[in-house]
N, C-alpha and C positions, 0 to 999 in steps of 0.2 A: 504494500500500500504506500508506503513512505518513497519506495522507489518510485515507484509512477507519478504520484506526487510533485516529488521532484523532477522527473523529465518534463512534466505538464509545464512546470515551473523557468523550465528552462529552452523550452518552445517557445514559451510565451516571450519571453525577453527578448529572446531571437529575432521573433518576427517584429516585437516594437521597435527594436535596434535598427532593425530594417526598414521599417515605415519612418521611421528619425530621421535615418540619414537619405532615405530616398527625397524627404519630403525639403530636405535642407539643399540637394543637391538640385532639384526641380527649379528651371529658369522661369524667369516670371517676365514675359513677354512685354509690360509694360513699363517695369525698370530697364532691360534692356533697350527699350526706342529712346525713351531717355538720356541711358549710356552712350548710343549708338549716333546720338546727336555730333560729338567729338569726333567721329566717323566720317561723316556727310561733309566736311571739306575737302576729300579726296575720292568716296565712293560712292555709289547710285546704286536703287535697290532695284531697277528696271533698266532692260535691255534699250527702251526708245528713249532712255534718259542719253543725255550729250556723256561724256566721257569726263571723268575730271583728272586729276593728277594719280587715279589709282584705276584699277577695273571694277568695272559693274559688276556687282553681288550676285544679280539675275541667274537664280538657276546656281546658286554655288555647290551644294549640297549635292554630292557623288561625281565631280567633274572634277577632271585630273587639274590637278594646279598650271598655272601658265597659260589656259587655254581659252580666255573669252577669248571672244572675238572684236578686233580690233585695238587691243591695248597690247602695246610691247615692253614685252618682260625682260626681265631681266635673265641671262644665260642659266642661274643658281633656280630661278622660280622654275622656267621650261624645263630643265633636267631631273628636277624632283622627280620621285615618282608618288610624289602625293597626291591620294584625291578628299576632296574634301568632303567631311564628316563631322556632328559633333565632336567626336575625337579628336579629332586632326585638328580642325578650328580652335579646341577647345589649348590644345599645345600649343599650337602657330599663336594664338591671341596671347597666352601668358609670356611667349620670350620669341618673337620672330625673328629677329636675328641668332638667335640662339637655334629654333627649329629648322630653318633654313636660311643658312650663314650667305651672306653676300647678297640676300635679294635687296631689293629698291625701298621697301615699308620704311617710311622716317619713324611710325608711329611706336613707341619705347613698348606698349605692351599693358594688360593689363593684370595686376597682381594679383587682385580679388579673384578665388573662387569664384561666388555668387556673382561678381558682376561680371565674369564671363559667362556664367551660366543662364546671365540674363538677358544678355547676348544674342546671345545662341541660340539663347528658343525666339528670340526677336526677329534673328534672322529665319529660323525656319518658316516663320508665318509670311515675313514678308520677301520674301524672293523666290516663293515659288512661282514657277513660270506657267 
C-alpha cells in the first residue's frame, strides 16, 4: 500500500514538473510582437513587403537558411546547412554570431529564454505564408 502510494506520489510530481516547465517555456505571441518590434528595422514578416537591411521572415519556419529570395547573404548564412525551426531560431536568436560565425546579423542576440520564446511563437503566427 505504502509503495503504490508513493509511486502515485511520484507520478504526480512528474507530471506537475512537466506542466511547470512546459507552461514556462510556452511563447506568448503577444510579448513576442512587442519584442519583435526591435526587429522590424531590418526585417519584414511578408514576402510583398520591400526588403530592408535583413530578409523577409515570410515562410521562415523549415526553409534552409540563406534562401529567401532576393536578399544576398552572406557566404557563412548560404553554406549552413540550417533550416529553420523553433530550435534553430531559438539558438540563432540567443548568440548569432556564435550559431553561425561570420554571417551579416548586427543584431547582439537575445539572452532571455522567455523573450525568445516569445519570439518565436510570434513568428510562427505571423509569417506563415
Amino acid at each position: 500500500m505504502l509503495k503504490s502510494l508513493l509511486n502515485a506520489t511520484v507520478a504526480t510530481l512528474i507530471v506537475a514538473t512537466a506542466l511547470t516547465t512546459g507552461a514556462q517555456a510556452a511563447g506568448d505571441p503577444a510579448k513576442g510582437k512587442m519584442i519583435f518590434n526591435r526587429c522590424k528595422a531590418c526585417h519584414t514578416l511578408t514576402a510583398a513587403e520591400r526588403l530592408k537591411m535583413g530578409p523577409s521572415l515570410a515562410g521562415v519556419f523549415g526553409r534552409k537558411a540563406g534562401t529567401s529570395e532576393g536578399y544576398k547573404y552572406s557566404p557563412a548564412m548560404v553554406e549552413s546547412e540550417v533550416v529553420w525551426s523553433a530550435e534553430t531560431l531559438d539558438q540563432y536568436l540567443a548568440d548569432p554570431k556564435g550559431f553561425i560565425p561570420k554571417n551579416k546579423m548586427i543584431f547582439p542576440g537575445l539572452k532571455k529564454d522567455q523573450d525568445r520564446a516569445d519570439v518565436i511563437a510570434y513568428l510562427e503566427q505571423a509569417t506563415k505564408e
